[in-house]
C-alpha positions as CSV (number, residue, x, y, z in Angstrom):
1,X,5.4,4.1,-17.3
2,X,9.2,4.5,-16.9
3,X,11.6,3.6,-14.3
4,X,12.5,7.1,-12.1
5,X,15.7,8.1,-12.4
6,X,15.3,9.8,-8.9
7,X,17.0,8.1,-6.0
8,X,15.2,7.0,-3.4
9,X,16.3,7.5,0.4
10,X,17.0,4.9,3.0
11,X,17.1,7.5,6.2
12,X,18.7,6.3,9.6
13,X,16.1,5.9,12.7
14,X,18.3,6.0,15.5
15,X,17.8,2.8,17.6
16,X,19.2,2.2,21.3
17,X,19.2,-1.4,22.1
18,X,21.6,-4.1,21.2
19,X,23.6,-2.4,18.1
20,X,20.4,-2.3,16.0
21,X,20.6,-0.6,12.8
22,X,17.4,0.6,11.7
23,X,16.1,2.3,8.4
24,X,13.4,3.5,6.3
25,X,13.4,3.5,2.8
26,X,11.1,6.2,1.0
27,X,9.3,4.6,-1.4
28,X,6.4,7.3,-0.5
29,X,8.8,10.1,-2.5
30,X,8.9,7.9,-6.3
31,X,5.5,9.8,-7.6
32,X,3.6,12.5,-6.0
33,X,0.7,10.9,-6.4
34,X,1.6,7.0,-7.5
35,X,3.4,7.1,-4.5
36,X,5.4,4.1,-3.1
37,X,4.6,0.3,-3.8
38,X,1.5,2.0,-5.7
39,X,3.6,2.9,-8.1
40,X,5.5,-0.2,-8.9
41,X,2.1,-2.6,-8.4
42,X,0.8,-0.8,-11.6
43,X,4.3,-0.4,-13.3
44,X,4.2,-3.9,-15.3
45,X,0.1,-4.2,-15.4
46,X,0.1,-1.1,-17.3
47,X,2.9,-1.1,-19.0
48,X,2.0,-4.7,-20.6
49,X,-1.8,-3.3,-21.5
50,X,0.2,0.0,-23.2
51,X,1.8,-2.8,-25.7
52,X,-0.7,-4.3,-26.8
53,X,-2.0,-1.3,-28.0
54,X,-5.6,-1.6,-27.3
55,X,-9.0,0.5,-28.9
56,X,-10.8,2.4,-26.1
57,X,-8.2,1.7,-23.2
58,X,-10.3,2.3,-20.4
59,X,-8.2,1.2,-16.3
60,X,-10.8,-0.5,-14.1
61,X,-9.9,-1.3,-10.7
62,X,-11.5,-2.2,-7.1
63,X,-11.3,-0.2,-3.7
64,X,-12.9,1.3,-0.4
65,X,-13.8,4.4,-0.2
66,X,-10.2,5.5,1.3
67,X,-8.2,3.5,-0.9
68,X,-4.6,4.5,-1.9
69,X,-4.4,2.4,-5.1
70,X,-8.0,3.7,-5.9
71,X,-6.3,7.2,-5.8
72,X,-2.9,6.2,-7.3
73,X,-4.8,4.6,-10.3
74,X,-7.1,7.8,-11.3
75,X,-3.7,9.6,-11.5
76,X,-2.3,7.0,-13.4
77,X,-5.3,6.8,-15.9
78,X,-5.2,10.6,-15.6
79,X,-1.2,11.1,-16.3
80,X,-1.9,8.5,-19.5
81,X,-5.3,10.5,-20.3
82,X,-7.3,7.6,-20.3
83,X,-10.6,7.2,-18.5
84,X,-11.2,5.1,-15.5
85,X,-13.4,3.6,-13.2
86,X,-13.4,2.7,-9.7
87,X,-15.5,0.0,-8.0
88,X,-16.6,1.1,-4.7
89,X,-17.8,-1.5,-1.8
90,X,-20.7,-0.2,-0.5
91,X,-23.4,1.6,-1.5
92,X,-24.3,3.9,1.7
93,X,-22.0,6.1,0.3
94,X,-22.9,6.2,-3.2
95,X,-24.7,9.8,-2.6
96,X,-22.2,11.0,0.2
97,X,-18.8,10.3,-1.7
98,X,-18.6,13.6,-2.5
99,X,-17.1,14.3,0.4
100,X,-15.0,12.1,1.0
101,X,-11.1,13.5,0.0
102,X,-10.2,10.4,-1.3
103,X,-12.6,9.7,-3.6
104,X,-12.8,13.6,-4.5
105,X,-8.9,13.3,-5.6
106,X,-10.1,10.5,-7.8
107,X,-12.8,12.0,-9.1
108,X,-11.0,14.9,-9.6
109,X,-8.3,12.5,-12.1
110,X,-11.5,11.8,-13.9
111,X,-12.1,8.8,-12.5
112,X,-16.1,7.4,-12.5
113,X,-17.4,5.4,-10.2
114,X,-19.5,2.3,-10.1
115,X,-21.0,1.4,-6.2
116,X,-21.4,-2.0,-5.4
117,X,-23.0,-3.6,-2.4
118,X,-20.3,-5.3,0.5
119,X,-21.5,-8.9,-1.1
120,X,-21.1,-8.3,-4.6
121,X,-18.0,-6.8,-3.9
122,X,-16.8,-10.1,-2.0
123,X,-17.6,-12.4,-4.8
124,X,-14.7,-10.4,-7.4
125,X,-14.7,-13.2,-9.7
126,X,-17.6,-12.9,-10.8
127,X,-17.5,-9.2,-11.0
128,X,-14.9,-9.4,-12.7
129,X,-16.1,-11.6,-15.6
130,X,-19.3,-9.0,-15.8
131,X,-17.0,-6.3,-16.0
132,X,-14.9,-7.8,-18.7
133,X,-17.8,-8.7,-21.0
134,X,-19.1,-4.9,-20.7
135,X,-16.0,-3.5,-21.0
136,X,-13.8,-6.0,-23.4
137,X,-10.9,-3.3,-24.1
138,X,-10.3,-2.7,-20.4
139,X,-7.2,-3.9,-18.1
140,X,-8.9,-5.1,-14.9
141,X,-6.7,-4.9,-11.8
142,X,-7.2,-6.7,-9.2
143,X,-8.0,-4.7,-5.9
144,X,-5.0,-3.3,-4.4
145,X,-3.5,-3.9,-7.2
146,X,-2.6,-7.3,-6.8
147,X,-1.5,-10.0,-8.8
148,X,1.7,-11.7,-11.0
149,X,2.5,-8.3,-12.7
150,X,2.6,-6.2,-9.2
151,X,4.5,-8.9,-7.7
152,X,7.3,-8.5,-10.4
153,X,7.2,-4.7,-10.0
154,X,8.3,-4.8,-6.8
155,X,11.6,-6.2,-7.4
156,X,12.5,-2.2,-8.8
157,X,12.0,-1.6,-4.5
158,X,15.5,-3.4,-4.1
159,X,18.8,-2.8,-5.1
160,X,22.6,-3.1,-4.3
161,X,21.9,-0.3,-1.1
162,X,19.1,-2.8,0.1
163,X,21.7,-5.8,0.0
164,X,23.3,-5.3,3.4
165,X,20.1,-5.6,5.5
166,X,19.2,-9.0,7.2
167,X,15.5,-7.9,7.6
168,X,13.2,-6.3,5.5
169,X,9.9,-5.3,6.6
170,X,6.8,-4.1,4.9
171,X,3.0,-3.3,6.0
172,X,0.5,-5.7,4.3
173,X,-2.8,-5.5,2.6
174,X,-3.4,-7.6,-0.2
175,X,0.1,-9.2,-0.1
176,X,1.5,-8.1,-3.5
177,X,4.1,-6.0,-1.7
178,X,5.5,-8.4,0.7
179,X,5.3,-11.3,-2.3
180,X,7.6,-9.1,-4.6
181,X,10.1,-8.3,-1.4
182,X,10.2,-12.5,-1.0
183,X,10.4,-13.4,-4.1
184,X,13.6,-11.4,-5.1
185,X,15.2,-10.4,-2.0
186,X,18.8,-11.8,-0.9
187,X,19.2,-15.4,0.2
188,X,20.5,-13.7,3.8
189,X,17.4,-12.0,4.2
190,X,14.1,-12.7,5.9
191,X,11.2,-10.8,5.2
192,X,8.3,-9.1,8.0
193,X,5.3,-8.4,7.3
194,X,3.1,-6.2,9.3
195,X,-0.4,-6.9,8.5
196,X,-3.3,-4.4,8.6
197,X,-6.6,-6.4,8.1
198,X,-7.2,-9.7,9.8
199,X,-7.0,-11.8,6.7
200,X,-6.2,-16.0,7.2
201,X,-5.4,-16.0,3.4
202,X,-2.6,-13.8,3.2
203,X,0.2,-16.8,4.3
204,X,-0.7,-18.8,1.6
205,X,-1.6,-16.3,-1.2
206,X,2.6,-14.2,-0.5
207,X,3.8,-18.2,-0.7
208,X,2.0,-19.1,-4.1
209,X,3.0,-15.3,-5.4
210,X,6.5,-15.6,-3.9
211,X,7.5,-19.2,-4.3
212,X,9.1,-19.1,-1.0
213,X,8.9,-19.2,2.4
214,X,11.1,-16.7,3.8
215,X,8.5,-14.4,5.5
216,X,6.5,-14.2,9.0
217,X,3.3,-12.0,9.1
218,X,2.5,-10.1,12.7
219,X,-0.9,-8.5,13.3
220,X,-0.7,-4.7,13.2
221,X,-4.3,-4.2,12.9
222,X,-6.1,-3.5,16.1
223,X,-8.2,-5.9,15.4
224,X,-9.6,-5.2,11.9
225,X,-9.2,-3.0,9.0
226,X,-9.0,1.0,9.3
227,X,-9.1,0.7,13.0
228,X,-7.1,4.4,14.2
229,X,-7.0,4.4,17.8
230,X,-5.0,7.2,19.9
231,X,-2.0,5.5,21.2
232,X,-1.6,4.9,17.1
233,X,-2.0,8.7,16.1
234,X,0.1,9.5,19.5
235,X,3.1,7.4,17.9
236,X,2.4,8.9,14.3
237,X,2.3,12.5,15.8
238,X,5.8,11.6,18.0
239,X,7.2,10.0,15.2
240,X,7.2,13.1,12.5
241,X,8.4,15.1,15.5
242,X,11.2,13.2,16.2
243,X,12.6,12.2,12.9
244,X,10.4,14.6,10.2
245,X,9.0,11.7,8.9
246,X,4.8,11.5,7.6
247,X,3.6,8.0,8.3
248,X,0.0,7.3,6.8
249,X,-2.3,5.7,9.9
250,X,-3.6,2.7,8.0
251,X,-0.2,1.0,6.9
252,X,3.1,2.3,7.4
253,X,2.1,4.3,10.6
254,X,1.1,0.5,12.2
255,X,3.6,-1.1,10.9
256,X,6.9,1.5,12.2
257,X,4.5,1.2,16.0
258,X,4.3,-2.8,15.8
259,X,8.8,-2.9,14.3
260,X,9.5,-1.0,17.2
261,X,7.5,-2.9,20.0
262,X,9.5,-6.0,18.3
263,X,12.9,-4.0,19.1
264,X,11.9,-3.0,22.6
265,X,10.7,-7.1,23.0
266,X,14.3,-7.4,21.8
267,X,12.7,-10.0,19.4
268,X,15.8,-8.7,17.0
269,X,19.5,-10.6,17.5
270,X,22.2,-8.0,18.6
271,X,23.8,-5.9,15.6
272,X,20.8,-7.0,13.8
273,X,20.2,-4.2,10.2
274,X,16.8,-3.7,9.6
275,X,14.9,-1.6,6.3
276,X,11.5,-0.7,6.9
277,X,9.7,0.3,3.3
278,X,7.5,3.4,3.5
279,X,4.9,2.7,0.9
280,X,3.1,5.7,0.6
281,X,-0.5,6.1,1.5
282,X,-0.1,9.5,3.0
283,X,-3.2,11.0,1.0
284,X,-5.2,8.5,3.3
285,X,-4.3,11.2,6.2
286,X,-6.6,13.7,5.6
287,X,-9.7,11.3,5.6
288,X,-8.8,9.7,8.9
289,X,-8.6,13.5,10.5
290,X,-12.1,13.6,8.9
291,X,-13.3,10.0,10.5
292,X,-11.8,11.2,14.2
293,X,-12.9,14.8,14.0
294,X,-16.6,13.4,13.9
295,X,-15.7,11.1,16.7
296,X,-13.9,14.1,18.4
297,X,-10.8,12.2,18.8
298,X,-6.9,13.8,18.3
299,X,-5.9,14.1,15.2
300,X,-3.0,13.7,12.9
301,X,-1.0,16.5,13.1
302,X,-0.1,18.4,9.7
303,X,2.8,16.2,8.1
């Protein structure tokens, strides 16, 4: 993988309280399908497995069945053409996946897949190991792409237009992103990060990744993972109206709701410059219309 040479936009969202400046800064437009932090979690784990040249490469990584990184890897594996294989929690779905979009797009990059029950798939160690002795020539990545590697790809998110903001912000899964935007942001700077599962770990594993402590988490996830409730798809809907904008429902979507409760909380000091970090996840969209049609709930609109 190279770096892109294309520039990536930090667009105004027009704020009316207390001199607040507030941004977004589309990471979602780096790949068209390795979209946003994606892109730079697998930058350094795959370009360190290219040199070492190995027999058989073969890209091995962990997801749900809506995953983003499960669907940015098979494009990955597929741009390389290199096989992969995606490990799926939970085996109800191992004779519906077809349709599922996400796991179609995937399958689609040529990725295989490898069902394993929610308890297995908790205990990833051990999977791990299993997978490692079947598959010796393989790069492993963590689920979500997380680990050491990712968290040093995410300094290529910041530069010298990034500089000027006192607050960064960044939804939150498995932590990688927010780590890399700790680790090597500005001394000035403090970091938010909007989380989307209910996960006690997450404090601990961005300060071990990061080294630092210049971070608070806030829940964004209605209560656990996935959750899409209508005042959430309202604010998406309103949002890409308003400022033409696609926000994916499970990340950036909660996190943009949750940063701009905290402005109308006025949690933000006066003329304070905030940079919100769209990381992508938009392919996620056409799933959740899928999940809430069957529930007969409003939809996403088309973004």
């Amino acid at each position: 993988m190279e770096i892109p040479k294309v520039k990536i936009p930090i667009t105004e969202i027009p704020v009316k309280r207390k001199n607040i400046s507030l941004f977004i800064k589309r990471e979602d437009l780096i790949h068209t399908e390795i979209s946003g932090n994606k892109f730079w979690k697998l930058f350094y784990n795959i370009n360190s497995y290219w040199e070492a040249n190995p027999s058989n490469p073969l890209l091995i990584t962990f997801g749900g069945a809506f995953s983003n990184h499960i669907a940015a890897t098979a494009a990955l594996a597929n741009e390389l053409k290199i096989p992969s294989l995606g490990i799926i929690r939970g085996e109800e779905i191992i004779d519906k996946w077809q349709h599922n979009p996400t796991l179609q797009l995937a399958h689609k990059k040529g990725m295989n897949f490898r069902f394993v029950t929610r308890q297995q798939y908790r205990e990833k160690e051990k999977l791990t190991q299993w997978l490692q002795t079947e598959f010796p020539n393989a790069l492993v990545i963590p689920e979500g792409g997380t680990n050491p590697l990712a968290v040093r790809g995410v300094q290529h998110m910041l530069n010298s237009d990034t500089k000027k903001f006192n607050y960064l912000c960044s939804a939150v899964g498995t932590g990688g992103t927010l780590a890399g935007l700790v680790k090597y942001c500005e001394e000035h700077q403090e970091v938010l990060g909007f989380k989307a599962v209910d996960d006690p770990s997450l404090q601990e594993r961005i300060r071990l990744l990061s080294g630092r402590n210049n971070f608070s988490l806030w829940d964004a996830h209605n209560g656990r993972y996935g959750i899409i409730n209508e005042e959430l798809i309202r604010f998406i809907n309103e949002f890409y109206e308003q400022y033409h904008i696609p926000l994916d429902p499970v990340y950036t979507g909660k996190m943009m709701k949750k940063l701009f409760e905290l402005i109308d909380e006025d949690y933000f000091p006066e003329g304070s410059k905030i940079l919100a970090f769209h990381t992508g996840g938009l392919q996620g969209i056409e799933g959740a219309n899928t999940m809430l049609k069957k529930k007969n709930k409003p939809i996403l609109e088309d973004q």
